[in-house]
C-alpha positions as CSV (number, residue, x, y, z in Angstrom):
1,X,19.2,-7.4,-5.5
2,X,20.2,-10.4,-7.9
3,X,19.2,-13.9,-6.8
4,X,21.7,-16.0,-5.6
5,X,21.2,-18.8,-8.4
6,X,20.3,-15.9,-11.0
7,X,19.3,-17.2,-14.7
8,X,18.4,-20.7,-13.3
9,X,14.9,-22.3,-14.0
10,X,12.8,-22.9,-11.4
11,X,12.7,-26.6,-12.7
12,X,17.2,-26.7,-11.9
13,X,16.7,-25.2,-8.5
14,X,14.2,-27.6,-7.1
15,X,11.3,-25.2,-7.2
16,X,8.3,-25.2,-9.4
17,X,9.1,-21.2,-11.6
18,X,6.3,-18.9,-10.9
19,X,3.3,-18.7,-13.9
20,X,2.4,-15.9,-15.2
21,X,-0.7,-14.3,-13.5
22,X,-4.2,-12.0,-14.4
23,X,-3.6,-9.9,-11.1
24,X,-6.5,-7.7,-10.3
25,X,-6.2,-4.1,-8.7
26,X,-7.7,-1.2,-7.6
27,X,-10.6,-0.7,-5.3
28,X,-13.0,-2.2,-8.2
29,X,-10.6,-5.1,-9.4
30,X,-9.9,-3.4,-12.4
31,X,-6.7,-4.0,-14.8
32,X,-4.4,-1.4,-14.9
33,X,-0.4,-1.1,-15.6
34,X,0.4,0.9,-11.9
35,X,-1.3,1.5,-8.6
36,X,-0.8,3.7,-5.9
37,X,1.8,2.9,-2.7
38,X,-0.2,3.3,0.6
39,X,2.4,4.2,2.3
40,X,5.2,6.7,-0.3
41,X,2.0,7.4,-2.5
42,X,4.0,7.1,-5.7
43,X,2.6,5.6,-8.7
44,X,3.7,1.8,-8.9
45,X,4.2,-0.3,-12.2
46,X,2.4,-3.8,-12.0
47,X,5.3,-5.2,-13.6
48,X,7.8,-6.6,-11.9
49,X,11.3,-8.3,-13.0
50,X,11.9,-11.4,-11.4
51,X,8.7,-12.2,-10.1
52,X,5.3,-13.0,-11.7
53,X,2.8,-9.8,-9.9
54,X,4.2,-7.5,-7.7
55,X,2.9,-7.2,-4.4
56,X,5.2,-4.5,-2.8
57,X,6.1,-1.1,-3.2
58,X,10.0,-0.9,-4.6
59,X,11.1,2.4,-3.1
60,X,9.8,1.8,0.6
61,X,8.7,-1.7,0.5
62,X,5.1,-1.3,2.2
63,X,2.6,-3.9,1.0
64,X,-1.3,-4.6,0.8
65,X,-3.1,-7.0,2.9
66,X,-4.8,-8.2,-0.3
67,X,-3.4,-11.8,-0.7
68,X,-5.7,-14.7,1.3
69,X,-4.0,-18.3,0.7
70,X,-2.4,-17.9,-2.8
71,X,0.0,-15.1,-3.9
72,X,-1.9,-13.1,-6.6
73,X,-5.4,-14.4,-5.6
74,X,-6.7,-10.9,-3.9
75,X,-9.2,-12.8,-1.9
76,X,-8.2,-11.0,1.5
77,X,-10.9,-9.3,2.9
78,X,-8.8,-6.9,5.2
79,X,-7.1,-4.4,2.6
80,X,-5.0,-3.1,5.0
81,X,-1.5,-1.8,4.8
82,X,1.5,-4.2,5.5
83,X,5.0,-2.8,7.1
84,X,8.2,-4.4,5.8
85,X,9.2,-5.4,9.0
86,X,12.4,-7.5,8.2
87,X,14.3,-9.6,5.5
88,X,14.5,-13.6,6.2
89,X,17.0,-15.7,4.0
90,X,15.8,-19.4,2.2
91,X,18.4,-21.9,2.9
92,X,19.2,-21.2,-0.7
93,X,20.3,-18.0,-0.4
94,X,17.3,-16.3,-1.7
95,X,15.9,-13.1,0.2
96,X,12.3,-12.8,1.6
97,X,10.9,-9.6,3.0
98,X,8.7,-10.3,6.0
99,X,5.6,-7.7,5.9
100,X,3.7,-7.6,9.2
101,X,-0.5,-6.1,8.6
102,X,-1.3,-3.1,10.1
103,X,-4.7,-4.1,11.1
104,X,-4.7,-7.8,11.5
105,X,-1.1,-8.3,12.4
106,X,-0.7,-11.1,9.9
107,X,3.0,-12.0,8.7
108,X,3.5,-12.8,5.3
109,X,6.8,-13.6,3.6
110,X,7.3,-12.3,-0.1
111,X,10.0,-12.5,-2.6
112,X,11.5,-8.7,-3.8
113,X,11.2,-8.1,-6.9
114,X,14.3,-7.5,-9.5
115,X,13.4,-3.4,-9.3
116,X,13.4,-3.0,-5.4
117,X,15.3,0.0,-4.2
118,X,18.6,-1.6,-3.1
119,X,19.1,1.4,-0.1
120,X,15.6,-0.1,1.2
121,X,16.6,-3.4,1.3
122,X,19.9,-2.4,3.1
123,X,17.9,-0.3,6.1
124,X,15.9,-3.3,6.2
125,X,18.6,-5.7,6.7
126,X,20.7,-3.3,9.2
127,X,17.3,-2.3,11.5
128,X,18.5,-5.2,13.9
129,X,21.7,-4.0,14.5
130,X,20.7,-0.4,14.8
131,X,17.9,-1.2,17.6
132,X,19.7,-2.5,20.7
133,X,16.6,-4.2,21.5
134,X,16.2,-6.3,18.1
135,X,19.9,-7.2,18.2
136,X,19.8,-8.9,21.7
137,X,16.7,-11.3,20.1
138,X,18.9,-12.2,17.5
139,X,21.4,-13.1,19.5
140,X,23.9,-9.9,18.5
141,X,25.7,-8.1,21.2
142,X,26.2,-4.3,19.7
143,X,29.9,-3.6,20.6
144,X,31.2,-6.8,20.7
């Protein structure tokens, strides 16, 4: 999905523009160009458009616990798989995907990246409406 403000600097938006980072990854911390999804088990390219390391599958959006207080810093001790559980929008119009861990049940918000698989995002956005019971916490009525 494009960004709302697409081609604008971090700097014209009022955010600081992400820096380029050495992400480590595997089991080991080794370098490499793709890892594996934990949850499709497709090979995954590290690189990412719009976004300086990629931290979530594109085709079904599941993530790594890997992340302590930084994004990119791998210091997370749990290593556990983390569900896409919804989409959240930035006042600026900007999507986050909200992954919940398997294990730990930490939330974390993260940015999708340029490549994501736009059918996934669309499920993901449309799971409220389709579950009666999410749709009356959001305040939708289904039928009305």
């Amino acid at each position: 999905m494009p960004r709302r403000h697409g081609g604008r600097s971090g700097a014209s938006t009022g955010r600081r523009a992400q820096r380029p980072k050495d992400v480590l990854h595997g089991r080991h911390g080794h370098r490499g160009d793709a890892f594996r999804c934990l949850g499709c088990r497709r090979d995954v390219p590290v690189r990412a458009p719009g976004t300086a390391h990629r931290n979530h599958c594109p085709y079904c959006l599941t993530s790594r616990h890997v992340d302590g207080r930084a994004p990119g810093d791998r210091g997370e001790e749990c290593r556990a798989p983390m569900d896409a559980l919804a989409l959240a929008v930035r006042d600026d119009g900007e999507w986050l995907l909200i992954h919940r861990c398997r294990a730990c049940g930490t939330l974390k918000a993260n940015r999708p990246a340029g490549d994501d698989h736009p059918l996934a995002l669309v499920r993901l956005a449309l799971r409220p409406l389709a579950d009666p019971a999410l749709a009356g916490l959001a305040g939708v009525v289904p039928g009305t």
